[in-house]
C-alpha positions in Angstrom: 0.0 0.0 0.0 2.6 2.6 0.6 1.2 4.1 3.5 3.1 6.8 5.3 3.0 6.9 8.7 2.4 10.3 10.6 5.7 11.3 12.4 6.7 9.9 15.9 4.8 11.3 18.8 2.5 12.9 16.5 -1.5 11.1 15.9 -2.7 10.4 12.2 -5.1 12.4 11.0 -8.8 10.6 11.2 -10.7 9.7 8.0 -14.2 8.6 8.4 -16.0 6.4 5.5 -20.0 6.5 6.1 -20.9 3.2 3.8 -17.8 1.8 3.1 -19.5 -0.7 0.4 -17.3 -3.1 -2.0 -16.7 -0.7 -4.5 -16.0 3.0 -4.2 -16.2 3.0 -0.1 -13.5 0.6 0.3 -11.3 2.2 -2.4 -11.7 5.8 -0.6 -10.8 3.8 2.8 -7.8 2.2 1.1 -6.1 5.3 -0.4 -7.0 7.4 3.0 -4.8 4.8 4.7 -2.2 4.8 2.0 -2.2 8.6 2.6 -1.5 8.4 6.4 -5.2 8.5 7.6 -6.1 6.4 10.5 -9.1 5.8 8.7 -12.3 4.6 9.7 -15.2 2.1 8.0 -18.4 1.7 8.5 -21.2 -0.4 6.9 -24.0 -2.8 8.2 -22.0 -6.0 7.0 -19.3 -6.8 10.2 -17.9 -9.6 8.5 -16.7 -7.7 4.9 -15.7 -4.6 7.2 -13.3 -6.8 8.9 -12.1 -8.2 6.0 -11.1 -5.3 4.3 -9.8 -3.5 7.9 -7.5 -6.6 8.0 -6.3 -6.1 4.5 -5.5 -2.5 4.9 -3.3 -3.2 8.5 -1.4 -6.2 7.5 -0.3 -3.4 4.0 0.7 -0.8 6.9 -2.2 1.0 7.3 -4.5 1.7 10.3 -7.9 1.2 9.9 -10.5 -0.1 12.1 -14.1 -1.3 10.8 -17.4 -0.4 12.5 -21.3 -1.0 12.1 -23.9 1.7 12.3 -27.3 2.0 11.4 -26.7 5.6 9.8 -30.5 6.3 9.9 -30.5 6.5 13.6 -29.6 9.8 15.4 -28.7 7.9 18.2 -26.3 5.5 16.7 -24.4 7.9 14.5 -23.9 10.4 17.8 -22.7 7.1 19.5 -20.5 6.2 16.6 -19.0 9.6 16.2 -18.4 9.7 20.4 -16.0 6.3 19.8 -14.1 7.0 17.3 -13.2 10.3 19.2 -12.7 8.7 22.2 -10.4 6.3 20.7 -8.7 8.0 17.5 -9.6 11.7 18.0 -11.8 13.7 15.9 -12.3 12.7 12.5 -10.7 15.7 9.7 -11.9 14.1 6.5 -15.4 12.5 6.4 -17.2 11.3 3.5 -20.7 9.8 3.0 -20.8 7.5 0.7 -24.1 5.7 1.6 -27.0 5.3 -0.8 -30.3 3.2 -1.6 -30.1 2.8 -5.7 -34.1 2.0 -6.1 -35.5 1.6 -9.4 -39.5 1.2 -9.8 -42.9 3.0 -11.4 -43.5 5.7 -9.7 -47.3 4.1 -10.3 -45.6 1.4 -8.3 -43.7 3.5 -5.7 -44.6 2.1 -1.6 -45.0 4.6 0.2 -42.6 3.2 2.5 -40.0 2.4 0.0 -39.9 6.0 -0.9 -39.2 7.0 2.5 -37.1 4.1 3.0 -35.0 5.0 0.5 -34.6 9.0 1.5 -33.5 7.5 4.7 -30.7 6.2 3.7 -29.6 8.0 0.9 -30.6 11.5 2.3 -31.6 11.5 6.3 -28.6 9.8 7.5 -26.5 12.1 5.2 -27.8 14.7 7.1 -27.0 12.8 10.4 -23.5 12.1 9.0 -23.0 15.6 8.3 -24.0 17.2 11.2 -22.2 15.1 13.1 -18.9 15.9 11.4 -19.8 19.6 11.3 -20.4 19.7 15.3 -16.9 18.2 16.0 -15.2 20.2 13.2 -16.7 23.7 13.6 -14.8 23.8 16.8 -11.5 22.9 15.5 -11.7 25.1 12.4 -10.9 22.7 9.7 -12.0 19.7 8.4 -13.3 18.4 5.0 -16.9 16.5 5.0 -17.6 15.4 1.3 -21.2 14.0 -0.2 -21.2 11.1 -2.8 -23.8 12.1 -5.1 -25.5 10.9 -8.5 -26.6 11.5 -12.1 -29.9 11.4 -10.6 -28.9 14.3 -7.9 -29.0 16.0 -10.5 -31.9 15.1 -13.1 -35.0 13.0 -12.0 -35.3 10.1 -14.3 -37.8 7.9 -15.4 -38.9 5.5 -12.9 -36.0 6.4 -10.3 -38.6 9.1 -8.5 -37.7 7.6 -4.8 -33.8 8.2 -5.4 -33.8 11.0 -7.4 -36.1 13.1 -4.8 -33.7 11.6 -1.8 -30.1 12.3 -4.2 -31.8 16.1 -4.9 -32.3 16.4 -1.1 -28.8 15.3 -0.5 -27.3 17.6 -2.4 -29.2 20.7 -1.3 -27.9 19.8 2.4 -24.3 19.6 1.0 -25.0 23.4 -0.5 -26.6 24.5 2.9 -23.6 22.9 4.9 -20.5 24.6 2.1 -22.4 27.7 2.5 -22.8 28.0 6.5 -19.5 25.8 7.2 -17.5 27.7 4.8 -16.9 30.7 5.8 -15.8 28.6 9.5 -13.0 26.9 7.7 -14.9 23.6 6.5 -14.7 22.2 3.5 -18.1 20.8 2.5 -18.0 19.4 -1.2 -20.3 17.0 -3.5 -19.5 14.8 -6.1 -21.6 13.4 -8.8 -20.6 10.0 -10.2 -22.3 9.9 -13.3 -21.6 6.2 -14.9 -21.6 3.1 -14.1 -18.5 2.0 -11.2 -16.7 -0.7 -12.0 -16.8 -2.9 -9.2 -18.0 -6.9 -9.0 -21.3 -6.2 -8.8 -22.1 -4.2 -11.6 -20.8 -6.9 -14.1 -22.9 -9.5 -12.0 -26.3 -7.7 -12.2 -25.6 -6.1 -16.0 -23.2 -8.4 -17.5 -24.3 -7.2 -21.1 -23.3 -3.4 -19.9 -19.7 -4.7 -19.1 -19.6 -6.6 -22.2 -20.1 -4.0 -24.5 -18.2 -0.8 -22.7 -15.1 -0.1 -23.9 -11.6 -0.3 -21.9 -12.0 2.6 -19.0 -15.8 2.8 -19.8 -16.5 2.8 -16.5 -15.6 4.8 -13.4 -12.9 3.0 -11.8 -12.8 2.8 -7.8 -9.2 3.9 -7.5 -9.3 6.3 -9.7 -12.4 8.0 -8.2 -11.2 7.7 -4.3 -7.8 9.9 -5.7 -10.5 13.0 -6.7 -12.0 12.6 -3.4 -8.5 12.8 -2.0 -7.3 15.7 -3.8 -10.5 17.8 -2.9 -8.8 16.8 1.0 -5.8 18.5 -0.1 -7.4 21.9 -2.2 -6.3 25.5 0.0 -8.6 26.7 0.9 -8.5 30.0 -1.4 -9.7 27.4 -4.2 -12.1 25.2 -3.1 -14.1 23.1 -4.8 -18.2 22.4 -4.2 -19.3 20.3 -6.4 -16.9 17.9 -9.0 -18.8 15.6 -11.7 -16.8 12.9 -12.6 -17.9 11.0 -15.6 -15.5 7.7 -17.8 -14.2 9.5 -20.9 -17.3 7.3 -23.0 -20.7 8.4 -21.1 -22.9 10.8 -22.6 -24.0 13.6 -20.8 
């Protein structure tokens, strides 16, 4: 991995990954620990979490895996509370968690729809405030959204996500534009394409069969753009980045 260690007597720096999934949350983990974070994951799945926690110490990183149902206030204020109390406040937080839901809106639950703002919008807002009330102190810290095509356009049949990825990225504008000014970097990024990552090519084999060679939106490659808006000065900060593979349409 490469990771480089903070210097002796001095504590890494904290990353935090809200929904460290298989694809782009593990690869943002992975390079925050390559980059001297002592970084943070957390998912539902304990078992995958310690898997790839394991991975990332035994290459000479620190990392340290956690479950949290990000939907609960109380849970994420307990979450945020231990990993102060036992690696300090977190500088670099992203949330990275997210219900895809595809369906009629004729055939939209009513509890799907809310199930689905939940997860991909509520507990961003948890996640975020969260950061912001341990960083605000401090002065500094960087808190970035993962967003979506649909953050930005409703499609057809993706009402339930697109009204819950809109709503996430209006609380990332509120947040950059109150936190700002009180040295926090609040940023959102739209992936807009398909990430390549084990399950894409399971459920839509035909879509990786017929997308050219760096079609899709590689993990790595995203997690260093997530990294680099870390490192801006602040005289040139970034809201919001779209990152797209050099083949999508938009």
């Amino acid at each position: 991995m490469g990771s480089s260690s903070p210097e002796p007597g001095r504590k890494a720096p904290v990353a935090l990954i809200a929904g460290a999934g298989e694809g782009l949350g593990t690869a943002i983990a992975r390079a925050c620990a390559s980059a001297g974070f002592a970084t943070v994951l957390v998912a539902r799945s304990q078992e995958r979490l310690d898997r790839v926690a394991a991975a990332i110490n035994d290459e000479g990183g620190i990392a340290r895996a956690k479950t949290a149902d990000l939907r609960d206030e109380a849970s994420v204020v307990g979450l945020f509370d231990q990993i102060e109390a036992e690696l300090g406040i977190p500088e670099f937080v992203v949330y990275n968690a997210g219900a895809q839901y595809r369906q009629s809106i004729l055939d939209t639950r009513a509890d799907m729809f809310e199930k689905v703002w939940r997860l991909s919008c509520f507990a961003g807002f948890l996640v975020g405030r969260e950061a912001a009330r341990r960083m605000t102190p401090r002065g500094s810290g960087t808190v970035i959204f993962t967003g979506a095509t649909a953050s930005m356009r409703g499609g057809p049949n993706f009402a339930a996500f697109a009204a819950a990825k809109f709503g996430l990225r209006a609380l990332a504008q509120s947040m950059a534009r109150e936190l700002g000014p009180q040295g926090l970097h609040v940023a959102h990024v739209v992936i807009d394409g398909a990430i390549d990552m084990p399950r894409i090519h399971k459920l839509f084999p035909d879509l990786a069969a017929r997308t050219p060679e760096d079609g899709m939106l590689h993990p790595d490659d995203i997690a260093q753009s997530y990294l680099a808006l870390h490192r801006q000065p602040r005289s040139a900060w970034t809201f919001e980045l779209d990152l797209r593979p050099w083949a999508e349409k938009f």
